[in-house]
DSSP file (Angstrom, degrees, kcal/mol; ACC not computed):
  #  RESIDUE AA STRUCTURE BP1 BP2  ACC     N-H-->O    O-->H-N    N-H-->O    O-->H-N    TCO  KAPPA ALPHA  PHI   PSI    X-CA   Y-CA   Z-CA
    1    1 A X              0   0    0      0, 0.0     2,-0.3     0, 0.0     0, 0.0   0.000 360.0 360.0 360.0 129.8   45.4   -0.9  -28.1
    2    2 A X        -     0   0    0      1,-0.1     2,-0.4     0, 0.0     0, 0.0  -0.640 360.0-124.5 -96.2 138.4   42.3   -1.3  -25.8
    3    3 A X        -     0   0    0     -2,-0.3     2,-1.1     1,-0.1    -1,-0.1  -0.610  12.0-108.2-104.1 174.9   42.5    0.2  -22.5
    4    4 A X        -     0   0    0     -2,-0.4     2,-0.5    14,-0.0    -1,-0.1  -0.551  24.6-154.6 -96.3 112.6   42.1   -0.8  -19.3
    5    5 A X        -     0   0    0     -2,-1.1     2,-0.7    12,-0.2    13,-0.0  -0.544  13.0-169.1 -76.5 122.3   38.7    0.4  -17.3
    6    6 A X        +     0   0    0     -2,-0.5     2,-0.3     2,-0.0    11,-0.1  -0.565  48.8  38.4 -99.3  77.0   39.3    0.5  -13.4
    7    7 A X  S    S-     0   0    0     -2,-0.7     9,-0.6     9,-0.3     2,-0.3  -0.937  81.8 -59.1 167.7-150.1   36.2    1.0  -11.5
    8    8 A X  B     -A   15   0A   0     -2,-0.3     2,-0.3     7,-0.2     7,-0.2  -0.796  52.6 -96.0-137.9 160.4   32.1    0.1  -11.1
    9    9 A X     >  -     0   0    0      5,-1.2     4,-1.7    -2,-0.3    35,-0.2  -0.578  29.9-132.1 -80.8 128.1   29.6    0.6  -13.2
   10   10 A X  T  4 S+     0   0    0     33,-1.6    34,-0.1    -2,-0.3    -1,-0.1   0.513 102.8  41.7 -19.9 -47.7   27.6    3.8  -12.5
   11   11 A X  T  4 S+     0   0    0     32,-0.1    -1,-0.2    34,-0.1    33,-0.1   0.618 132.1  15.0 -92.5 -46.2   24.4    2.4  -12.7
   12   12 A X  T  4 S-     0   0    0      2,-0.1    -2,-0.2    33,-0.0    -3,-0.1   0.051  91.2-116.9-143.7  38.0   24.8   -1.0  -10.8
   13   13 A X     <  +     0   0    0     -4,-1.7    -3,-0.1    -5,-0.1     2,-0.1   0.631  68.7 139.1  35.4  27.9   28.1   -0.7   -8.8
   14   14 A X  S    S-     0   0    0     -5,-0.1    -5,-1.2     1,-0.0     2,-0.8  -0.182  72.2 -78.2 -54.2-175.0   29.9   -4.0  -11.1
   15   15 A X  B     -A    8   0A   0     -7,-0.2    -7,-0.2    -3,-0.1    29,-0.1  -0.795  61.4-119.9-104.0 129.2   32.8   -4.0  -12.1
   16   16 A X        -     0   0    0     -2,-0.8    29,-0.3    -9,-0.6    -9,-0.3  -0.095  23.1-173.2 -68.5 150.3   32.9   -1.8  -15.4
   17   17 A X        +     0   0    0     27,-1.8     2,-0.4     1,-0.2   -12,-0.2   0.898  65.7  34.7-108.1 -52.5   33.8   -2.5  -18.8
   18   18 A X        -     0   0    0     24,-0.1    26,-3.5   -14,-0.0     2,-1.1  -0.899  58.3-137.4-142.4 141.1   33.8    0.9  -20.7
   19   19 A X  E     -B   43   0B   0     -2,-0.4    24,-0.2    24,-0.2     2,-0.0  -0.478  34.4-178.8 -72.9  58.9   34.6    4.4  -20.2
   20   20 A X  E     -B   42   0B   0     22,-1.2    22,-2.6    -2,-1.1    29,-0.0  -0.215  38.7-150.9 -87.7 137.4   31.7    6.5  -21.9
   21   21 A X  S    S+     0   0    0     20,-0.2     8,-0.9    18,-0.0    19,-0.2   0.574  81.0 108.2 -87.8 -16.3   31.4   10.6  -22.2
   22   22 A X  B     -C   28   0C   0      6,-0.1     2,-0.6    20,-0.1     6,-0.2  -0.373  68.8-141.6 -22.0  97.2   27.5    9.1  -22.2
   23   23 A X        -     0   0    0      4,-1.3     4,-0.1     1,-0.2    20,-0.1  -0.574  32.3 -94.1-108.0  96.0   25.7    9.8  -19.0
   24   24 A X  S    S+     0   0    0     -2,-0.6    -1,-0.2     1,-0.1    -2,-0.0   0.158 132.7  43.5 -34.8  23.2   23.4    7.3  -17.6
   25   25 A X  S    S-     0   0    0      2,-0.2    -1,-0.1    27,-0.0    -2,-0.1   0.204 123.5-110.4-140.1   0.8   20.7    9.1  -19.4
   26   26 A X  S    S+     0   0    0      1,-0.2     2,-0.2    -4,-0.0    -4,-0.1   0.905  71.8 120.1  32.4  82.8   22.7    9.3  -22.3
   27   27 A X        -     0   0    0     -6,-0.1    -4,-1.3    -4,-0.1    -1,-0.2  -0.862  62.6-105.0-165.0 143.8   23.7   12.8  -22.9
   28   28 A X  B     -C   22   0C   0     -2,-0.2     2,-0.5    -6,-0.2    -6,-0.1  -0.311  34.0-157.5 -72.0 124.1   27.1   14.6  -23.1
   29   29 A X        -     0   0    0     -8,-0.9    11,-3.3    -2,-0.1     2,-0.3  -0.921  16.2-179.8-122.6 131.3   27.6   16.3  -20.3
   30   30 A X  E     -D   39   0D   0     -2,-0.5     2,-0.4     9,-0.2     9,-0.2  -0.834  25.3-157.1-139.3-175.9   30.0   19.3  -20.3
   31   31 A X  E     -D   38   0D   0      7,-2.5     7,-1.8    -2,-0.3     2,-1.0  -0.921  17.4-142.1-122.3 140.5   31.6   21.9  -18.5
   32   32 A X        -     0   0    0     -2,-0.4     2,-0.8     5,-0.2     5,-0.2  -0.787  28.1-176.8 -92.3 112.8   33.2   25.4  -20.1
   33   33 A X    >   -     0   0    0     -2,-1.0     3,-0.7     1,-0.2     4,-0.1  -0.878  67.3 -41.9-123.7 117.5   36.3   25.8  -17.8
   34   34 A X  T 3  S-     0   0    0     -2,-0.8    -1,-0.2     1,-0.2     3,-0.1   0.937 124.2 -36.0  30.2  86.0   38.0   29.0  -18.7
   35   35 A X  T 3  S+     0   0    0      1,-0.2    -1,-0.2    -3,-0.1     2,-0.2   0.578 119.7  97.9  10.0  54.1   37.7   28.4  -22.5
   36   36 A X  S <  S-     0   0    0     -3,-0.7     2,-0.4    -5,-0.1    -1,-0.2  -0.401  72.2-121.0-103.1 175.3   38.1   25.1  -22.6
   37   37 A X        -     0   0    0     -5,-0.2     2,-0.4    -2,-0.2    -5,-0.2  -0.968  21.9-175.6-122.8 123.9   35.7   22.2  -22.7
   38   38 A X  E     -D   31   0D   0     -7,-1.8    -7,-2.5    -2,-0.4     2,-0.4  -0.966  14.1-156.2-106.7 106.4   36.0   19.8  -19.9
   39   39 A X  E     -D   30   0D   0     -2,-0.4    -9,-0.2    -9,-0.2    -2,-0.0  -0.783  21.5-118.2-103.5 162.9   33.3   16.3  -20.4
   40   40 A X        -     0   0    0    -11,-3.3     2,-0.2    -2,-0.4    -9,-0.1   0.082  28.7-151.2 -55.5 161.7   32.2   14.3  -17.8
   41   41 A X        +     0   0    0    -20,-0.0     2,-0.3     2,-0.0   -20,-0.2  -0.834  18.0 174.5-129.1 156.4   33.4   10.4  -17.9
   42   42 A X  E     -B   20   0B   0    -22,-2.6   -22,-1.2    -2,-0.2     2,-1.0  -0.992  21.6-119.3-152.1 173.0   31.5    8.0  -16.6
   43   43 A X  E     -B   19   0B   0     -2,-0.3   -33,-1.6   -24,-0.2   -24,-0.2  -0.743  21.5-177.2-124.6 132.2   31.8    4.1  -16.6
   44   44 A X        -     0   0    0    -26,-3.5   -27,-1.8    -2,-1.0     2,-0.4   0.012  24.7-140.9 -61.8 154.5   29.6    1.0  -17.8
   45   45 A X     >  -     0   0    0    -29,-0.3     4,-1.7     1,-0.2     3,-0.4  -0.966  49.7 -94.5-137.3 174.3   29.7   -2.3  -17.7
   46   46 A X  H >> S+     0   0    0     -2,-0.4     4,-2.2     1,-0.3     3,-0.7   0.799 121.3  49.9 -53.8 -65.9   28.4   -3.8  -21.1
   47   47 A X  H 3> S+     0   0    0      1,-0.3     4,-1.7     2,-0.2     3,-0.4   0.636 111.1  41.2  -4.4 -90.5   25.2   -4.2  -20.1
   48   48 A X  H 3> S+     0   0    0     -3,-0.4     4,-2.5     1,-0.2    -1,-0.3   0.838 117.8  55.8  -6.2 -74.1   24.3   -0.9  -18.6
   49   49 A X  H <X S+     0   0    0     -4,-1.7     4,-1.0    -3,-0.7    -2,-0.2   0.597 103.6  51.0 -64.4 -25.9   26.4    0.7  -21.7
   50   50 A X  H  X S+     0   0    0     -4,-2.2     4,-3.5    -3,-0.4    -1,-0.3   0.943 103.7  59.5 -76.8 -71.3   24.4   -1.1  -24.0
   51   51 A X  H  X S+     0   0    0     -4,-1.7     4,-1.7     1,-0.3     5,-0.3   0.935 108.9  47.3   0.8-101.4   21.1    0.4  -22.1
   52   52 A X  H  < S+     0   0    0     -4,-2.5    -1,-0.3     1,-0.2    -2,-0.2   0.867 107.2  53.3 -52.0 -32.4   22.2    3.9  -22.9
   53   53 A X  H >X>S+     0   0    0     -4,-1.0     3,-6.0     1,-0.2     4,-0.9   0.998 107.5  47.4 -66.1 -49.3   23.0    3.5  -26.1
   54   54 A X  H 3<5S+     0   0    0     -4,-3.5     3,-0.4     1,-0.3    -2,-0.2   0.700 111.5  54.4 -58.9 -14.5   19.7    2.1  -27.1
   55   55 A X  T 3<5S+     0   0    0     -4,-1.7    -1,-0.3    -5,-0.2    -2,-0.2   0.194 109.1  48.7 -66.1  -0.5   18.1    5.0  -25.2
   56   56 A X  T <45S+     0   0    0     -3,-6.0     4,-0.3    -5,-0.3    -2,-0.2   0.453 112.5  47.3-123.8  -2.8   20.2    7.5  -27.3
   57   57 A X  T  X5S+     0   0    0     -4,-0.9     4,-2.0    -3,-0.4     5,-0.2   0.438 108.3  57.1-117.3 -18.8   19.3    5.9  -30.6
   58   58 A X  H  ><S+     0   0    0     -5,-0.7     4,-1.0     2,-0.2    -2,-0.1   0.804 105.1  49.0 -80.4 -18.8   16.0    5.9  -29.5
   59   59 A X  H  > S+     0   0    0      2,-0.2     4,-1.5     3,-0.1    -2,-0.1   0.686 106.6  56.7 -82.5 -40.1   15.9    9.6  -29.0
   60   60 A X  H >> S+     0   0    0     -4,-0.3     4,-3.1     2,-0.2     3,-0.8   0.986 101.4  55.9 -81.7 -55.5   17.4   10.3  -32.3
   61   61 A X  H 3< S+     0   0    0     -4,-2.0    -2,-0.2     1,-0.2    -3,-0.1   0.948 101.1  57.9 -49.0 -32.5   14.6    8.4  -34.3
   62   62 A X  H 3< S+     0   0    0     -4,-1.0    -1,-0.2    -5,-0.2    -2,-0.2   0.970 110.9  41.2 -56.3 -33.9   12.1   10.4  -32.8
   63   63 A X  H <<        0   0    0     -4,-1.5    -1,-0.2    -3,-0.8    -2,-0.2   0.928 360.0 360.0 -72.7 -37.7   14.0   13.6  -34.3
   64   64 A X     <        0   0    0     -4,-3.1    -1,-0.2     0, 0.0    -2,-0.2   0.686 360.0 360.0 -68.5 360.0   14.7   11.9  -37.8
């Protein structure tokens, strides 16, 4: 079942497609609240989302 995104894209205030723990710089950003983990969301539209990924896959060949 796909869900339904409500809001603008992060990056270029459209209207957003997908709901990403990714953050426009593409890294997981969390918080420890009272020994929990709490992440960030933040939301794309494809485009954008696409962007960050290739910026996070680009980051990981340099380390392999």
């Amino acid at each position: 079942m796909k869900k339904i995104v409500v809001g603008d894209c992060c990056i270029c205030g459209e209207k957003a497609a997908i709901k990403s723990r990714l953050s426009p710089e593409s890294f997981v950003i969390a918080h420890d609240r009272k020994g929990y983990i709490e992440y960030e969301s933040f939301l794309f539209c494809a485009l954008h989302f696409n962007e960050v990924l290739e910026t996070l896959w680009k980051r990981v060949e340099n380390i392999w």
